[in-house]
N, C-alpha and C positions, 0 to 999 in steps of 0.2 A: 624269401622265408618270412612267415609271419609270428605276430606274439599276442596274447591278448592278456596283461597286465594287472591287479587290483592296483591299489595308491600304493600299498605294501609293499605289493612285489617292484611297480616301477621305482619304487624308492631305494630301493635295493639295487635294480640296475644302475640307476644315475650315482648313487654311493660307491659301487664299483669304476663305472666310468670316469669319477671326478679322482681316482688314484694316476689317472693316466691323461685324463683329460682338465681344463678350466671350462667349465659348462657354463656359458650365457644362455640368457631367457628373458623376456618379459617379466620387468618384477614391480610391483606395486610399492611405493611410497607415502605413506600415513602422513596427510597433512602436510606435504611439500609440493601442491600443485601453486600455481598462481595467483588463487582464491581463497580466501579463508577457509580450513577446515576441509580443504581441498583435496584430495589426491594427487599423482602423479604416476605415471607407466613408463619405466625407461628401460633399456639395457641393461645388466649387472648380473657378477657370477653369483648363482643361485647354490644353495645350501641341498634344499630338495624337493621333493614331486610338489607339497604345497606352495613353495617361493612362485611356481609359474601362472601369470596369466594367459589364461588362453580365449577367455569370452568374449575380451573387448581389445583392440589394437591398441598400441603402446602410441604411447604420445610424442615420444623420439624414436628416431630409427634406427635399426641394427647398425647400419654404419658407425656408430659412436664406438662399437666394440674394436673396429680396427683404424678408423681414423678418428682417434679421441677429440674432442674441443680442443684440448693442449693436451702436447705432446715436446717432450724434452727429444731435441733432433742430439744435441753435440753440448761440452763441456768444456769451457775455456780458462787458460791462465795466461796470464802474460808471455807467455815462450810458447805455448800450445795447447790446443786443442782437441778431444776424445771424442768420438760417435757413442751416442748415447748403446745400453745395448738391449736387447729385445729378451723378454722372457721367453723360455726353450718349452715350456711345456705348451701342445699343440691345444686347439680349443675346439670344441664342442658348440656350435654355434645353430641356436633354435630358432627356425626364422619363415616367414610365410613368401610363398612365391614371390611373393609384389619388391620384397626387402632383397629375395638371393637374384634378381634380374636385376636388380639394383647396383649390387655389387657385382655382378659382371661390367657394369656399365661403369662403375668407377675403377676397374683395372683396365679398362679401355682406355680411359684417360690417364691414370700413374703409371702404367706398367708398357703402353702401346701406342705411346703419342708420338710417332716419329723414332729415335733413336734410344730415349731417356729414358729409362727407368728409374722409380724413385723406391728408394733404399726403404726410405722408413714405413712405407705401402706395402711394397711386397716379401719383409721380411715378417710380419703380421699376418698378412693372406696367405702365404703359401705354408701356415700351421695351423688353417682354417679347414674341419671340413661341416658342411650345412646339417642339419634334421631339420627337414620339412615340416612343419605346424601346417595338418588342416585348417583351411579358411571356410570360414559359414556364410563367404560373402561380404563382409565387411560392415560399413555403415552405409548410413544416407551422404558420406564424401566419398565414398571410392569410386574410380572407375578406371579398374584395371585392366579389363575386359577390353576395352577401348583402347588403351595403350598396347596391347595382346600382351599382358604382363603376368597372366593369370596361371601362365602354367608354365613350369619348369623339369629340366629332370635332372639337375645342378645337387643333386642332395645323397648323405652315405644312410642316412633315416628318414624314413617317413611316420609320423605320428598322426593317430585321431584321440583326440581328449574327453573322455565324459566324468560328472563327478564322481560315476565308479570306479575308474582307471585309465587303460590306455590301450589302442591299439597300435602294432609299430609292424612297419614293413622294414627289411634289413634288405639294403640294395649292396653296401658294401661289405662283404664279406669278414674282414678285418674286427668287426664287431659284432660278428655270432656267438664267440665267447662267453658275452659280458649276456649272455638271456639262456645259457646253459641251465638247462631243468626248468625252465619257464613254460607259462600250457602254449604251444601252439595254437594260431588262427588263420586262416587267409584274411586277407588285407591288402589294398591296394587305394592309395590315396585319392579320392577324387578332387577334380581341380573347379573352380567357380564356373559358371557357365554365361554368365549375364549378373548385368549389374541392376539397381534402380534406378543410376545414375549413366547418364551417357552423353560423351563428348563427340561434338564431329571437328576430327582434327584435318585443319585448312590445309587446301593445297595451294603452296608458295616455292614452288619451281620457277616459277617465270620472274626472272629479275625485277622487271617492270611494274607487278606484281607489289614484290616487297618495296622497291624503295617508294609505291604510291601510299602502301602499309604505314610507312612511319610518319609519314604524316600525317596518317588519318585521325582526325578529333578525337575519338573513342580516347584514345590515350591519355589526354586533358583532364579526364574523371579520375584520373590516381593522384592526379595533382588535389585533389582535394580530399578524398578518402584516402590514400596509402599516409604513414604517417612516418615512413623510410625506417622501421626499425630493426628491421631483419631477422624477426621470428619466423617468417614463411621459408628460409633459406636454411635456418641452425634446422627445424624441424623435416629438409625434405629428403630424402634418403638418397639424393645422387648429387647435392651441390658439392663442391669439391673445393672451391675457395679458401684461402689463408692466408693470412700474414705473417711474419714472424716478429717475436721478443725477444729482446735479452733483460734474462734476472739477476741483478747483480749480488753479489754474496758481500754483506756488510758496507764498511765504504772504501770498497777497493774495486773502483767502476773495469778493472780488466783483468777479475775473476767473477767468473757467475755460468748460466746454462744458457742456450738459447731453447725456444720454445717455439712451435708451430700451433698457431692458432686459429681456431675456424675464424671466417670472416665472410663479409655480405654482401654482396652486389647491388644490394637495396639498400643498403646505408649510407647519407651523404658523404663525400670523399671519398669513400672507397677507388674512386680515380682518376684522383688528384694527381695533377702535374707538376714538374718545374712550372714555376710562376703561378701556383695558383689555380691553375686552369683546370677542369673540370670537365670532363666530353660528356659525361649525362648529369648533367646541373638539375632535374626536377626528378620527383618521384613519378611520372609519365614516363619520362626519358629512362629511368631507374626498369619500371616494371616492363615496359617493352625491349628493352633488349635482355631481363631475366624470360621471359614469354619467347620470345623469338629463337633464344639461344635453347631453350627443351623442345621446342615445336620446330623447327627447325636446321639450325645449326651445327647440334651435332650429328645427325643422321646425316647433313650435307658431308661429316666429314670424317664421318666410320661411316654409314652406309649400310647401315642392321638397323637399329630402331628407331624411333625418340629418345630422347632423356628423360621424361618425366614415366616413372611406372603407373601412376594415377594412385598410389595410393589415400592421396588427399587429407595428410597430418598437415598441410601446409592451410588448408581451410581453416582446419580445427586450430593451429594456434595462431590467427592473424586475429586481434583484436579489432582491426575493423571490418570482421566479418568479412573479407573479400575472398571468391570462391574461387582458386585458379578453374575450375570447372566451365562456370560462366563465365570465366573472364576469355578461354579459349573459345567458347561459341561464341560471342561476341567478334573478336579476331575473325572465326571463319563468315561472321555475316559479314563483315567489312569487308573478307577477301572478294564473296560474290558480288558487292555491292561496284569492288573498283574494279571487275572481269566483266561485270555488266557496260559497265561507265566506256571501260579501254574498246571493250567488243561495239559503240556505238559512238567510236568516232571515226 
């Protein structure tokens, strides 16, 4: 069933919905980008139809909504400790194909790794359900097409945005209600079809292959551009990394909260040993096994996609301009270079 919306009227749905739902969206922040005078596009529950952007993609990714930077896991005193506890009201979460492939691919990881389920993932997701944001294609970073990231049917809404209103496809029945006396329209979401941007992602099946991979030169050039600070990772919508903190409350170091915190695979020590030790001691060493573990890695170990959806926020906030885009063709010309090399000896 379809709906075709003024600003009015969709303000009116999302005001009904937000009695039963917490509605995330892309929302624009005045002057708290990076740069002076700057903006910023993050996650945060939205008020109404004007709080959304929908022209240009958010500069963080929907993941923030269910695996926050910090996040209070548990609560401790000296004799014991409480599991933090989850808000009950279910969310309403607005998100473009590239973001809800995204999060399939992080409850691959917290929810389907073996045995383990992790509590504080999927007490969060499973109160989660998507509305699909038409994509116009993206920018001059995406290449989601490439990834095959581009199209989903993971969603209970489908939305198209213009500055007249909205179009909205209703897949999940549960929320025909909330557009009772709404005009009706047919509608059916279209998905990207091509990008301007396109990756040729290497084939590294052949053991031999990769372990000649890590020692190829190419790597050597991050050592001098990457500057290890782990903006490409907070920004990518499937890194899944963390550490945890304890906050202590006054000065009594055994009451306070622990906290789960994003963290970076690009930043030095991140894997640091007893004694010191280091297993990727250089930003080379850094960005090839961040590179290797989304082209790679995990596909070797689910066996559905890559990790990386291409949305390409990891471009846009790397201040030294480093494009994961080019930095994978590059990868795939070294792959042909040492299948050429192995095939001629």
């Amino acid at each position: 069933m379809g709906f075709s919306l003024s600003a009015a009227q969709a303000d009116a749905v999302l005001h009904a919905l937000k009695n039963d739902y917490r509605i995330f969206a892309p929302k624009r922040f005045p002057s708290q980008g990076r740069y002076s005078d700057t903006d910023i596009i993050r996650y945060e529950e939205i008020d109404g139809f004007s709080d959304i952007v929908w022209e240009t993609k958010s500069d963080y990714p929907a993941k923030e909504v269910i695996t926050p930077i910090q996040q209070t896991i548990f609560y401790f005193t000296e004799d014991e400790y409480r599991a933090s506890k989850a808000k009950e009201k279910p969310i309403l979460l607005l998100a473009r194909p590239c973001d809800i492939n995204a999060q399939q691919i992080q409850a691959k990881i917290y929810c389907e790794n073996g045995d383990y389920e992790d509590l504080y993932y999927k007490r969060i997701r499973e109160r989660v359900k998507f509305a699909l944001m038409d994509c116009n294609g993206g920018d001059d970073t995406c290449f989601c097409v490439s990834m095959e990231a581009n199209k989903t049917d993971d969603y209970a809404l489908a939305l198209k945005f213009s500055p007249e209103g909205l179009l909205v496809q209703v897949k999940d029945e549960t929320f025909t209600p909330y557009f009772t006396g709404m005009p009706q329209a047919d509608y059916t979401p279209a998905f990207v079809e091509e990008n301007s941007l396109k990756v040729n992602i290497p084939d590294l099946d052949d053991k031999a292959v990769r372990l000649a991979l890590k020692m190829h030169p190419m790597w050597q050039e991050f050592n001098r551009r990457c500057i290890s600070c782990g903006a490409c990772t907070v920004a990518c919508s499937t890194c899944t990394c963390f550490t945890t903190r304890d906050l202590i409350y006054g000065d009594n170091p055994e009451v306070g909260e622990r906290r789960r915190v994003a963290a970076s695979c690009q930043i030095a020590g991140f894997d640091q040993m007893a004694g010191q030790r280091e297993i990727r001691s250089t930003a080379g060493d850094r960005m090839r096994y961040k590179v290797l573990h989304k082209f790679h890695d995990y596909k070797a170990r689910f066996g559905e996609r890559h990790m990386c959806v291409g949305c390409g926020r990891c471009t846009h906030r790397c201040p030294e301009l480093i494009a994961i885009s080019a930095t994978v063709n590059k990868v795939n010309a070294a792959v042909e270079e040492i299948k050429a090399g192995l095939a001629g000896q």
